[in-house]
N, CA, C and O of each residue as an XYZ file, in Angstrom:
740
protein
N     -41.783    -53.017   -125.179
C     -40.404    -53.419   -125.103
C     -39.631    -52.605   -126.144
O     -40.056    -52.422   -127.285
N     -38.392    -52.096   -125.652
C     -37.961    -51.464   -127.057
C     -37.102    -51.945   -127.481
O     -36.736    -53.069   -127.140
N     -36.429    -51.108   -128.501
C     -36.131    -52.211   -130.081
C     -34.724    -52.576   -129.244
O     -34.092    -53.306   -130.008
N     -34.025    -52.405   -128.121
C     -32.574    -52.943   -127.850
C     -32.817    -54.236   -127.394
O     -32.359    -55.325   -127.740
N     -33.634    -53.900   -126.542
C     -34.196    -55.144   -125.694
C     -34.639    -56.080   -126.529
O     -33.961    -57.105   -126.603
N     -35.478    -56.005   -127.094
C     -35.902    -57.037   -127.780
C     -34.549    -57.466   -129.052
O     -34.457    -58.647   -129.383
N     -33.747    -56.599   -129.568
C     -32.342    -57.469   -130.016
C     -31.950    -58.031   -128.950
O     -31.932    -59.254   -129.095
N     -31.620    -57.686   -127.916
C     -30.632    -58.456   -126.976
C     -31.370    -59.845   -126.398
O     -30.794    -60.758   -125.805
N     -32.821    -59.764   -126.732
C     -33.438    -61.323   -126.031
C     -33.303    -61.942   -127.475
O     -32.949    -63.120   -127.518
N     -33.532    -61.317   -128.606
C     -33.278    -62.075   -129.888
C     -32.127    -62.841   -130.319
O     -31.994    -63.917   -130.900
N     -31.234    -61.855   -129.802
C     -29.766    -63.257   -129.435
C     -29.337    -63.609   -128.919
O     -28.317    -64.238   -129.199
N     -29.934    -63.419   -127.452
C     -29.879    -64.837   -126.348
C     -30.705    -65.442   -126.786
O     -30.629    -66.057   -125.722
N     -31.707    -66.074   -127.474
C     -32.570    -66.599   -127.961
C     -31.649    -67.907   -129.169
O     -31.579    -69.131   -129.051
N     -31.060    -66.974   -130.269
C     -30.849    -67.719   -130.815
C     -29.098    -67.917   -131.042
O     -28.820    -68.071   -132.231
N     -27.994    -67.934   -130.181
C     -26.949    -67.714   -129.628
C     -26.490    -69.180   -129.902
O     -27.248    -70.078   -129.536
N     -25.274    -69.510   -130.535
C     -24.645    -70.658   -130.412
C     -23.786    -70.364   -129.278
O     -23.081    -71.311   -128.928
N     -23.709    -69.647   -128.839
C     -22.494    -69.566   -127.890
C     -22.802    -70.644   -126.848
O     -23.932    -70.715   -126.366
N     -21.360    -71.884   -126.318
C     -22.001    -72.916   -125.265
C     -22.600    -71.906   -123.913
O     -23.778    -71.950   -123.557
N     -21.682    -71.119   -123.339
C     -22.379    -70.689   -122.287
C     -23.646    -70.073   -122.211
O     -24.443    -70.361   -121.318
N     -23.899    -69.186   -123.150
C     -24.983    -68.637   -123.045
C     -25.867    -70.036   -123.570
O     -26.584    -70.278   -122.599
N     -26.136    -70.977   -124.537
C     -27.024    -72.239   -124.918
C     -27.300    -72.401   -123.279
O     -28.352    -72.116   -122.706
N     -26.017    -72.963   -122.640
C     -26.081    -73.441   -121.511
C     -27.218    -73.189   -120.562
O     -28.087    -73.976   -120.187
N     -27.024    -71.867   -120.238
C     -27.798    -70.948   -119.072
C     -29.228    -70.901   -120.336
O     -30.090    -71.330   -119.569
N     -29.636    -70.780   -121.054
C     -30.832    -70.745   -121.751
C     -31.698    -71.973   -121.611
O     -32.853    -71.923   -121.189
N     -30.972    -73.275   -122.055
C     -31.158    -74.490   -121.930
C     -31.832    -74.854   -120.074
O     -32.948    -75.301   -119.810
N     -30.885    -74.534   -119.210
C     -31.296    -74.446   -117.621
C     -32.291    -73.821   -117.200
O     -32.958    -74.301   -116.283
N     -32.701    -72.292   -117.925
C     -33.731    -71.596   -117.652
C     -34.630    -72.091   -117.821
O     -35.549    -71.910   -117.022
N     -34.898    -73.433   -119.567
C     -36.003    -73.804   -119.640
C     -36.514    -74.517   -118.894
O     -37.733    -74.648   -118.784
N     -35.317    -75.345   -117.984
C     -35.978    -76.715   -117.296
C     -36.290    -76.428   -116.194
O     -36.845    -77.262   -115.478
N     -35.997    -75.076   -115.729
C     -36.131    -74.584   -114.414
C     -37.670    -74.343   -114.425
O     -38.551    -74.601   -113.604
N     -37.674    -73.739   -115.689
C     -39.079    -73.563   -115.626
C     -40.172    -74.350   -116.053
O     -41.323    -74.070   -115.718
N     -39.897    -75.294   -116.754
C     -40.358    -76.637   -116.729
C     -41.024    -77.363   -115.995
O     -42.097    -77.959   -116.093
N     -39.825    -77.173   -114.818
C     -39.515    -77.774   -113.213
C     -40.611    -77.264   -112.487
O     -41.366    -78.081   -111.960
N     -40.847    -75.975   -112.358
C     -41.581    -75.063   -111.722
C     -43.011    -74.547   -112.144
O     -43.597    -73.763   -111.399
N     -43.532    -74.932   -113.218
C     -44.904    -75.091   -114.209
C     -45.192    -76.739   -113.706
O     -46.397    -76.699   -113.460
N     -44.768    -78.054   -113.444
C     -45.031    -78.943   -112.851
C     -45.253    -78.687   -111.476
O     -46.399    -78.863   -111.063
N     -44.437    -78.333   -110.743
C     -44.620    -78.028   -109.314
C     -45.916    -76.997   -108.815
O     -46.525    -77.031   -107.746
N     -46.084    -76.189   -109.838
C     -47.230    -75.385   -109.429
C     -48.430    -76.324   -109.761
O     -49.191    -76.658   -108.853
N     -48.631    -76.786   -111.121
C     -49.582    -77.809   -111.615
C     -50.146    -78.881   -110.343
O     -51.359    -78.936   -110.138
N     -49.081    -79.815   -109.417
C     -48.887    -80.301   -108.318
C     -49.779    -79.517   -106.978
O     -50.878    -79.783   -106.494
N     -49.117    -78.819   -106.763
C     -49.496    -77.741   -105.790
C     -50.960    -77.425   -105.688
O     -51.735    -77.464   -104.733
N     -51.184    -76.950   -107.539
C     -52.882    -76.350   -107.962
C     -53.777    -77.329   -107.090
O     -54.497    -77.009   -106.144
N     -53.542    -78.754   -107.688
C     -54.030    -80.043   -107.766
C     -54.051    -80.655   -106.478
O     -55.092    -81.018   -105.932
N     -52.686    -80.796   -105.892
C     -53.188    -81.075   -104.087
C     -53.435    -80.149   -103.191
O     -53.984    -80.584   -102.179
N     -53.211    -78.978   -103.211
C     -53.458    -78.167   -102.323
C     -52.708    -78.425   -100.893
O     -53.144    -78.154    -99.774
N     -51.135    -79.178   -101.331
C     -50.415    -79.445   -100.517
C     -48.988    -79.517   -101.123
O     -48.548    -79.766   -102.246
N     -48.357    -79.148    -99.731
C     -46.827    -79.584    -99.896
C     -46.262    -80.035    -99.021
O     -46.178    -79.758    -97.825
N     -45.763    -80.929    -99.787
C     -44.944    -81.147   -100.482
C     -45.957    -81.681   -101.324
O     -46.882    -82.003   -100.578
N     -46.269    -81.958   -102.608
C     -48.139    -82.904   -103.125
C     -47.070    -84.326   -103.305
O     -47.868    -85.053   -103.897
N     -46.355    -84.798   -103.232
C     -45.810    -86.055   -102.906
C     -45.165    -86.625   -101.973
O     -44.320    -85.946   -101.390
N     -45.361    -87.920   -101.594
C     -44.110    -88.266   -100.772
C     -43.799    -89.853   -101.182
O     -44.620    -90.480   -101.853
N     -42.730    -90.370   -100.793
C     -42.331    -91.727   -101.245
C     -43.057    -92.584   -100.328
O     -43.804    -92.101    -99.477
N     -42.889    -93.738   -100.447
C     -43.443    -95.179    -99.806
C     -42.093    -95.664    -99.078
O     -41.277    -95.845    -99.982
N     -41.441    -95.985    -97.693
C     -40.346    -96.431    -97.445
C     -40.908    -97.749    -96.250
O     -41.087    -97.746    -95.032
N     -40.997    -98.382    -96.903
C     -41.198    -99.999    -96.571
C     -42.292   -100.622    -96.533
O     -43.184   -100.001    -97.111
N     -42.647   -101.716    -96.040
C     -43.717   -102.999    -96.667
C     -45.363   -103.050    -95.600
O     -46.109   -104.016    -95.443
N     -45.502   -101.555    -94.992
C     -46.685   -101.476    -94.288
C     -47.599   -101.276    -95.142
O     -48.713   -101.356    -94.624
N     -47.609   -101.112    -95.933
C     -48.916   -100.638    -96.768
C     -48.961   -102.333    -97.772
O     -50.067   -102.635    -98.222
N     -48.158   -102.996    -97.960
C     -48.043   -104.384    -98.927
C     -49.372   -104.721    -98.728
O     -50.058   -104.440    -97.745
N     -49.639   -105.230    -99.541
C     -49.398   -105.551   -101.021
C     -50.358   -104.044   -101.976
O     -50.867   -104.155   -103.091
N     -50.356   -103.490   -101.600
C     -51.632   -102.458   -101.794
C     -50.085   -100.940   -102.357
O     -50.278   -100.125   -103.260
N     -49.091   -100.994   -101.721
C     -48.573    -99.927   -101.800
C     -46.932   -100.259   -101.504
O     -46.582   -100.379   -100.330
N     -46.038   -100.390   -102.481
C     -44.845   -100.823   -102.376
C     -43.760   -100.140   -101.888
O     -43.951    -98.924   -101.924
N     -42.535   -100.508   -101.380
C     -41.495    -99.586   -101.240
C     -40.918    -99.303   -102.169
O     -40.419    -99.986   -103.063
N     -40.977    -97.912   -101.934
C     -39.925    -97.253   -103.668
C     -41.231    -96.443   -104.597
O     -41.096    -95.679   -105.553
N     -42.486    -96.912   -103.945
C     -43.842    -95.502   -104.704
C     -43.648    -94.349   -104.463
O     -43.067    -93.833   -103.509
N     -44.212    -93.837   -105.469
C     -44.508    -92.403   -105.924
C     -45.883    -92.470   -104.910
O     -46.457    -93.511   -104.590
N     -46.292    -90.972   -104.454
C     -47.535    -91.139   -104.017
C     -48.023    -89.604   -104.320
O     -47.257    -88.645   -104.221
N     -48.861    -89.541   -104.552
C     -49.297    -87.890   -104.712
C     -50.539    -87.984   -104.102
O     -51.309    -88.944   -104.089
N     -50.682    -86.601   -103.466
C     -51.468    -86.260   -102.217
C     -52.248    -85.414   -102.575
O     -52.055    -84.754   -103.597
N     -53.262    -85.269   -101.823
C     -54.350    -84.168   -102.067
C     -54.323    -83.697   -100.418
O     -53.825    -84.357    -99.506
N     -54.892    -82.575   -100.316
C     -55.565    -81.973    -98.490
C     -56.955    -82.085    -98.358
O     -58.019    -81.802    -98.908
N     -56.361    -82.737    -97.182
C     -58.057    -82.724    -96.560
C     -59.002    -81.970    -97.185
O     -60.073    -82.480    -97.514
N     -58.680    -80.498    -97.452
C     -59.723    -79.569    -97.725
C     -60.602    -79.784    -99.160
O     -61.765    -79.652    -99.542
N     -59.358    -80.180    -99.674
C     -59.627    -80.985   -101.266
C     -60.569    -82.048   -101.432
O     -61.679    -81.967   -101.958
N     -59.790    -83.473   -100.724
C     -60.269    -84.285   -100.345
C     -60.465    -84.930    -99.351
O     -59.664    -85.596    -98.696
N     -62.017    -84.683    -99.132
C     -62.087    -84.926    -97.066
C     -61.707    -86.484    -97.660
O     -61.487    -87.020    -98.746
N     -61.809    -86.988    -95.642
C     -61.115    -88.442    -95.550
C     -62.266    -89.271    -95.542
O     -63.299    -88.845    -95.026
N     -62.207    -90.651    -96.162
C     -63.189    -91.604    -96.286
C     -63.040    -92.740    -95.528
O     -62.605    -93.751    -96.078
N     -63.401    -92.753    -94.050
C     -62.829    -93.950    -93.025
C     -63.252    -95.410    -93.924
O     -64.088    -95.632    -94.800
N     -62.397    -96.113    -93.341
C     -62.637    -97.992    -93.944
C     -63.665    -98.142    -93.027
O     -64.090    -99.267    -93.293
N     -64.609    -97.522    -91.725
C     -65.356    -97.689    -91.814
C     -66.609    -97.575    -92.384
O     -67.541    -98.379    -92.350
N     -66.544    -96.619    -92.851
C     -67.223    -95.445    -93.540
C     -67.664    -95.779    -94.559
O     -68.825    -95.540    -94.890
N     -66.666    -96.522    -95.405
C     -66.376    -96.668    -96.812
C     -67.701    -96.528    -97.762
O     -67.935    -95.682    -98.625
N     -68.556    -97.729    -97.283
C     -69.627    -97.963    -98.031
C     -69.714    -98.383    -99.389
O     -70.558    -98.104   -100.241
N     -68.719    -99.088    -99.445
C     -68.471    -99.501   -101.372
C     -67.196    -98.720   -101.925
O     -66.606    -99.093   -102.939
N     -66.922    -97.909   -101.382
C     -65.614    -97.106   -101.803
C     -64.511    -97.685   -101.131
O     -64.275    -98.054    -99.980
N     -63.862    -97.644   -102.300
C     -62.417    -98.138   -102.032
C     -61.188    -97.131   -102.496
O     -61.504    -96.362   -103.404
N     -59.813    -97.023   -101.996
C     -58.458    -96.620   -102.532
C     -57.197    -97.574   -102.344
O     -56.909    -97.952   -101.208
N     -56.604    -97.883   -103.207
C     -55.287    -98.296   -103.216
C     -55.885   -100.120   -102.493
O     -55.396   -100.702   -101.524
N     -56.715   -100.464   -103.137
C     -57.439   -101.999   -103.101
C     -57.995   -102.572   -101.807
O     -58.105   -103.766   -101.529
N     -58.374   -101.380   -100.958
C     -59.402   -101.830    -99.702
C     -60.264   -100.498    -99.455
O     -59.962    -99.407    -99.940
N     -61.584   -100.779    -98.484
C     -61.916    -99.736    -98.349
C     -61.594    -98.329    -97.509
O     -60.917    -98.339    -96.481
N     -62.037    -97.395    -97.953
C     -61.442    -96.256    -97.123
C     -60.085    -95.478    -97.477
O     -59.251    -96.267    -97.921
N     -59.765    -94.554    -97.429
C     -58.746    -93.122    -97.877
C     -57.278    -93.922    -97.263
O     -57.405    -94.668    -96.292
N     -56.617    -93.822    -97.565
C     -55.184    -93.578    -97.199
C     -54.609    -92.410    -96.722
O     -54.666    -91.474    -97.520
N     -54.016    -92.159    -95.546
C     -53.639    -90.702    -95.500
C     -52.486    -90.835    -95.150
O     -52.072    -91.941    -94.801
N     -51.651    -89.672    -95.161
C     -50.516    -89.431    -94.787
C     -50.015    -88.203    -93.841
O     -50.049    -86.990    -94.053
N     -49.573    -88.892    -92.799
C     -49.283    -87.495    -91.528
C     -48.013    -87.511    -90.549
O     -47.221    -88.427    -90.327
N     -48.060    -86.423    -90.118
C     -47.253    -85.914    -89.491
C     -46.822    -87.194    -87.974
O     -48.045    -87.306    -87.894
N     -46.427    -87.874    -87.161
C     -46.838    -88.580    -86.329
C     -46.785    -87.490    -84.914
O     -45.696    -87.127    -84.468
N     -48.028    -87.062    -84.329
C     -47.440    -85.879    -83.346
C     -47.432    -84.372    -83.579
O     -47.292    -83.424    -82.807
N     -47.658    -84.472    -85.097
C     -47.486    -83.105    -85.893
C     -45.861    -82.663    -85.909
O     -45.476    -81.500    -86.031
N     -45.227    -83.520    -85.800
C     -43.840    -83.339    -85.365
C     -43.133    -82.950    -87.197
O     -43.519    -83.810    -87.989
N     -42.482    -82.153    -87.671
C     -41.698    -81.853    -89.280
C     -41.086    -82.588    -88.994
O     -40.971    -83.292    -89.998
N     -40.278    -83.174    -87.898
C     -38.428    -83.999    -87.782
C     -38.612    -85.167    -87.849
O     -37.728    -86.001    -87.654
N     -40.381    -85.554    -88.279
C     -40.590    -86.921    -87.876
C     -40.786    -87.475    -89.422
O     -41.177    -86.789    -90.366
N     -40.453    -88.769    -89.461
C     -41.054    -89.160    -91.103
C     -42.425    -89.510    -91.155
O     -42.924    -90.431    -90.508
N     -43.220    -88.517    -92.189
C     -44.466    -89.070    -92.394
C     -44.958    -90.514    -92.530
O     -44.291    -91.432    -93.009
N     -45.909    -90.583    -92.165
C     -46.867    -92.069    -91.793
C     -47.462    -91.943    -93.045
O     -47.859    -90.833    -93.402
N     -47.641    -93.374    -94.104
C     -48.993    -93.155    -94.595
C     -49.423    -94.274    -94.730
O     -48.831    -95.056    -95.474
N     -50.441    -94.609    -94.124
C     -51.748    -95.733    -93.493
C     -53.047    -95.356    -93.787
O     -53.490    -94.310    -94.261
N     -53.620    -96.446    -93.406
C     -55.216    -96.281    -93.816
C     -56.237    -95.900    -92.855
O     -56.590    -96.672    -91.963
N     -56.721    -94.740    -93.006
C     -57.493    -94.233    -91.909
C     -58.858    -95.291    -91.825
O     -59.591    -95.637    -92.751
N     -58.920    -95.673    -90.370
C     -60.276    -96.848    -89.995
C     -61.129    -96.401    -89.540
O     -62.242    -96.595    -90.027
N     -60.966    -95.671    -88.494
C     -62.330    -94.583    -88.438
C     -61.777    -93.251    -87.429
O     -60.663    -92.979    -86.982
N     -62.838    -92.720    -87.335
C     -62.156    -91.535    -86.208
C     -63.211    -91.493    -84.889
O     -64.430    -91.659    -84.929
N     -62.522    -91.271    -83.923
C     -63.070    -91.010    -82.430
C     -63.048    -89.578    -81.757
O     -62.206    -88.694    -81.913
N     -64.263    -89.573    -80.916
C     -63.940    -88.405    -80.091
C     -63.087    -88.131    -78.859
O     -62.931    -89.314    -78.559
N     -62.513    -87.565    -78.052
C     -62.006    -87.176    -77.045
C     -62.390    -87.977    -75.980
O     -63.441    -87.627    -75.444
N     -61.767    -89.076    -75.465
C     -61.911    -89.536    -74.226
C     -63.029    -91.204    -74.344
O     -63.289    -91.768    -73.281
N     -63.599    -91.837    -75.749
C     -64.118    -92.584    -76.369
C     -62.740    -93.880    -76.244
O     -61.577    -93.487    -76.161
N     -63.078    -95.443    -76.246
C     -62.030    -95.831    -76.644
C     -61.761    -95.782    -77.739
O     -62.614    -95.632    -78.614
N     -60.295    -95.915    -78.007
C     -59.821    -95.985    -79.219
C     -60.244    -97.297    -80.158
O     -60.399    -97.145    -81.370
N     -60.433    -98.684    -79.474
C     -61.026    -99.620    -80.135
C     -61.562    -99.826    -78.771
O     -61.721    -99.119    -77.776
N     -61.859   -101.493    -79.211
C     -63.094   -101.982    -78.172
C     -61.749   -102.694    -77.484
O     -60.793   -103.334    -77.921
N     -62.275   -102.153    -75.925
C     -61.931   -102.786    -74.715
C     -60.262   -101.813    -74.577
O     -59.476   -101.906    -73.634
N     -60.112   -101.016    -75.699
C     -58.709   -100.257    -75.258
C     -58.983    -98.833    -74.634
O     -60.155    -98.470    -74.542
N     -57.829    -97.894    -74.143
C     -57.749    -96.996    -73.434
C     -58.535    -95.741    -74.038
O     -58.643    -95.416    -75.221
N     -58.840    -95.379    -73.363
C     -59.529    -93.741    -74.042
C     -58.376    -93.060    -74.680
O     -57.170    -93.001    -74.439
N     -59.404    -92.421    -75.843
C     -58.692    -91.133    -76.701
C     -58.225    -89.924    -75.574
O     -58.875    -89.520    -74.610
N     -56.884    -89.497    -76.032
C     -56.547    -88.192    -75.416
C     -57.274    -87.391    -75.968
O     -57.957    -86.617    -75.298
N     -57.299    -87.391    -77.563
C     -58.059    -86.177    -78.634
C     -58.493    -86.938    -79.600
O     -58.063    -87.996    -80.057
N     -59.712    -86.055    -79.954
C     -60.603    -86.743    -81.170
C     -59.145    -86.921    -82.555
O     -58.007    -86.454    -82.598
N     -59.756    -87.615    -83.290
C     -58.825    -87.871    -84.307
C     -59.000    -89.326    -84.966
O     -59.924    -90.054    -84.605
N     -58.131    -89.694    -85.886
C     -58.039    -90.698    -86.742
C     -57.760    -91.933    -85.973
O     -57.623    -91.773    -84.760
N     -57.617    -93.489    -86.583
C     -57.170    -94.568    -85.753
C     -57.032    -94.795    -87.570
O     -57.818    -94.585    -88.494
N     -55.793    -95.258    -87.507
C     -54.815    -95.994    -88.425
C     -53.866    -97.155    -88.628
O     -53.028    -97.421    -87.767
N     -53.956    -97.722    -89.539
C     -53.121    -99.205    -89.229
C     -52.691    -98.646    -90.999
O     -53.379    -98.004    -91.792
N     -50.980    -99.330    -91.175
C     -50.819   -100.053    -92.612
C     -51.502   -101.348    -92.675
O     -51.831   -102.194    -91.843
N     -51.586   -101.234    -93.755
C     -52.711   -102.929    -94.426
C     -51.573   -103.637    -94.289
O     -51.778   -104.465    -95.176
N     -50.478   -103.939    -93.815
C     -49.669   -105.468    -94.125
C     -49.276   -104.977    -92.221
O     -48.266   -105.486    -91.737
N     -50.195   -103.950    -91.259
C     -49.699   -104.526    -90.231
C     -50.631   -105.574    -89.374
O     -51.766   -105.890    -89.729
N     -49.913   -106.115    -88.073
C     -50.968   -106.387    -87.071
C     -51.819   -105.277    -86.160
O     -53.050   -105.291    -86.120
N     -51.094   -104.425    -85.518
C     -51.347   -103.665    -84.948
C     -51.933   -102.558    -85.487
O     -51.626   -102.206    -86.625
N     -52.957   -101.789    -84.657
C     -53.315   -100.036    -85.063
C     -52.017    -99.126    -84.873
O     -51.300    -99.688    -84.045
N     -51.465    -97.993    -85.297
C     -50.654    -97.282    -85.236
C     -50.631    -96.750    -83.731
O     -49.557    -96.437    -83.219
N     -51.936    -96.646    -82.972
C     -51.936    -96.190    -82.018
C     -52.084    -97.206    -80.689
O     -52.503    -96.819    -79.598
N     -51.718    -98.391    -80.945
C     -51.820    -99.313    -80.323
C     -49.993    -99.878    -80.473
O     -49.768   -100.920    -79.858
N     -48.862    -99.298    -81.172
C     -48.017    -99.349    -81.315
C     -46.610    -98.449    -81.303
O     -46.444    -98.241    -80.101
N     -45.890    -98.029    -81.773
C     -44.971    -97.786    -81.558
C     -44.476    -96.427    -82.398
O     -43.449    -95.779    -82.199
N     -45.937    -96.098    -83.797
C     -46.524    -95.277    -84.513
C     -46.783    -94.107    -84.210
O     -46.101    -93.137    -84.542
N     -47.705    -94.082    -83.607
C     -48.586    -92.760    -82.921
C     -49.125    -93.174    -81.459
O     -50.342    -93.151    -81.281
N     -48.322    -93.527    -80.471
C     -48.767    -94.376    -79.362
C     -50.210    -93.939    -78.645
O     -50.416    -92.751    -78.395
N     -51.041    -94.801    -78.379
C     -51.955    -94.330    -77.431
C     -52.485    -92.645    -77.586
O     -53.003    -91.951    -76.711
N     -52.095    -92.205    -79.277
C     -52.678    -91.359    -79.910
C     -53.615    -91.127    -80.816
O     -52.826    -91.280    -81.749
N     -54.574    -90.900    -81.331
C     -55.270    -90.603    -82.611
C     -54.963    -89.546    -83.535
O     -55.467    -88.599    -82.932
N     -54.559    -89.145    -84.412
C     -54.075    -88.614    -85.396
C     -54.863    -87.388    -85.636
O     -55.901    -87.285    -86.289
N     -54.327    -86.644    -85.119
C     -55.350    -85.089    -85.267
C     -55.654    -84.340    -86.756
O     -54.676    -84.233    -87.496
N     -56.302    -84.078    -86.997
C     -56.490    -83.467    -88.885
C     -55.458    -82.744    -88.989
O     -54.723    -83.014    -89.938
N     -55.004    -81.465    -87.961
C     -53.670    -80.590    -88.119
C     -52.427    -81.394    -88.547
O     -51.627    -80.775    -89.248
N     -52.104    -82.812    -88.206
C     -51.081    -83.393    -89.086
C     -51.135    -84.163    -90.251
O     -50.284    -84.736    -90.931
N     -52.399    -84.027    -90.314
C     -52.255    -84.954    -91.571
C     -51.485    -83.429    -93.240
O     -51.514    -82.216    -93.447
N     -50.992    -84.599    -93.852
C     -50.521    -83.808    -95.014
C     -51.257    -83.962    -96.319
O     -51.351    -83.115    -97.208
N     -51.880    -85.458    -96.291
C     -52.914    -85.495    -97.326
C     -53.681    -86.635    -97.782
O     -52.927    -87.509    -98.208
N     -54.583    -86.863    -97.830
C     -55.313    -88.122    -98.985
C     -54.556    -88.691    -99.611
O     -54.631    -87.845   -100.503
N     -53.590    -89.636   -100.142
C     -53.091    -90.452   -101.081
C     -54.115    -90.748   -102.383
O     -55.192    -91.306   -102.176
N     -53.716    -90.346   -103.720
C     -54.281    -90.374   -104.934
C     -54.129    -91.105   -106.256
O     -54.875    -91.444   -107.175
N     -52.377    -91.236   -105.845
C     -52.274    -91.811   -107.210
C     -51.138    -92.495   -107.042
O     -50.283    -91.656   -106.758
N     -50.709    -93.457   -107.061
C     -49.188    -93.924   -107.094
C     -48.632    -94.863   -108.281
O     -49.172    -95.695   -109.011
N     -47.163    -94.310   -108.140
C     -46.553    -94.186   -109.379
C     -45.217    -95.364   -109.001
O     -44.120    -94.987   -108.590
N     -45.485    -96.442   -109.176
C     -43.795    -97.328   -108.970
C     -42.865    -96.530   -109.338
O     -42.857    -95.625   -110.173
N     -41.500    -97.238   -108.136
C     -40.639    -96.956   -108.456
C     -40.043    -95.645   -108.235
O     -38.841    -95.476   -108.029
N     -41.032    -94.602   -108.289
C     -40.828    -93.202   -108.414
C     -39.802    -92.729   -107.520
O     -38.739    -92.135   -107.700
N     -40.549    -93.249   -106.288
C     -40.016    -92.594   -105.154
C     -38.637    -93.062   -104.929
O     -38.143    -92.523   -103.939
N     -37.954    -93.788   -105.453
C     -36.566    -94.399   -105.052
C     -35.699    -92.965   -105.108
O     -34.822    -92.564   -104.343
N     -36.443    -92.165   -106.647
C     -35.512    -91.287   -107.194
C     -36.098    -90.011   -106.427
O     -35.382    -89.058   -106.734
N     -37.057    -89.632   -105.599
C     -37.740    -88.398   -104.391
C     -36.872    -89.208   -103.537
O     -35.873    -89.020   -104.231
N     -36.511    -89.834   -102.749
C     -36.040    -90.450   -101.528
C     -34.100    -90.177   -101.883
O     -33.178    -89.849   -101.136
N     -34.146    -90.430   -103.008
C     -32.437    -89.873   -103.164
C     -32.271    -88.286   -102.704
O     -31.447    -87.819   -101.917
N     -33.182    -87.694   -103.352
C     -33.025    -86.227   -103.652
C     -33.289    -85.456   -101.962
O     -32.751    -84.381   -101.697
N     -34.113    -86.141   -101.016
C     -34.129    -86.066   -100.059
C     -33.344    -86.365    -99.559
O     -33.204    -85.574    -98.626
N     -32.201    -87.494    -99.522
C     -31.285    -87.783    -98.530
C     -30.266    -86.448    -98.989
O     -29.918    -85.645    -98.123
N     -29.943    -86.332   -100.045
C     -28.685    -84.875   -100.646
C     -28.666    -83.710    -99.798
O     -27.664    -83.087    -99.444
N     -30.200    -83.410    -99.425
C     -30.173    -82.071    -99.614
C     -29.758    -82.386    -97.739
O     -29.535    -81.436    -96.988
């Protein structure tokens, strides 16, 4: 670096001036901002690596207004509630996931508890219609119904291509303030 350059970062560096503080001050949080987001990213191997909780299907296990941070499949394969075998997430057995409904972007992600998965043309439960495609069967814990027995993912099973991720960690509250920032943009 030569000696101009390095004066000229030396007093943007240490500059009372408000505008320049200003834009120095922003740079840091930008990058702040963006050293978290990668950290996120490293860690789920997804994006968005969060999404909010928006209403009482997941109750009592998962509130409206959570933080949720995600991992990928690839990260973390899925652990059916049948499957479970002593393993549990978010206070029953078996993974939580979160997906696409359809693989559809325009659609709001689902996130329910994966129960087990089926093959192609298998019923989906006992005594219901055959699978179109192998895939997941999902219910929220505070519903009656399977997702695919409803109004969810109809008379579908949840293909791995939509899912967005494992559910890992949730954070109250969080999401009130992700769910604002989403409606803005």
């Amino acid at each position: 670096m030569s000696l101009a350059t390095k004066d000229t970062v030396h007093k943007f560096m240490k500059s009372d001036n408000f505008w320049i503080s200003l834009l120095r001050e922003t740079l840091y949080a930008l990058a702040a901002v963006g050293a978290i987001a990668l950290v996120l990213y490293l860690y789920a191997g997804a994006w968005p690596p969060m999404v909010s909780v928006d209403g009482l299907s997941m109750y009592p296990n998962m509130h409206d207004g959570d933080l949720i941070i995600i991992q990928s499949i690839e990260k973390s394969p899925i652990v059916t509630y049948g499957a479970a075998g002593g393993y549990s997430s978010f206070g029953d057995a078996g993974d939580v996931i979160v997906y696409q409904p359809f693989g559809r972007r325009d659609m709001t992600p689902v996130i329910h508890r994966a129960l087990y998965y089926v093959n192609a043309s298998e019923p989906m439960w006992e005594g219901g219609i055959k699978a179109p495609n192998s895939g997941y069967i999902t219910k929220g814990d505070n519903n009656f119904l399977f997702d695919q027995s409803s109004g969810v993912s109809p008379n579908t099973p949840v293909k791995e291509d939509w899912i967005l991720g494992v559910a890992k960690l949730r954070i109250p509250y969080l999401g009130y303030v992700r769910s604002i920032f989403s409606f803005i943009h």
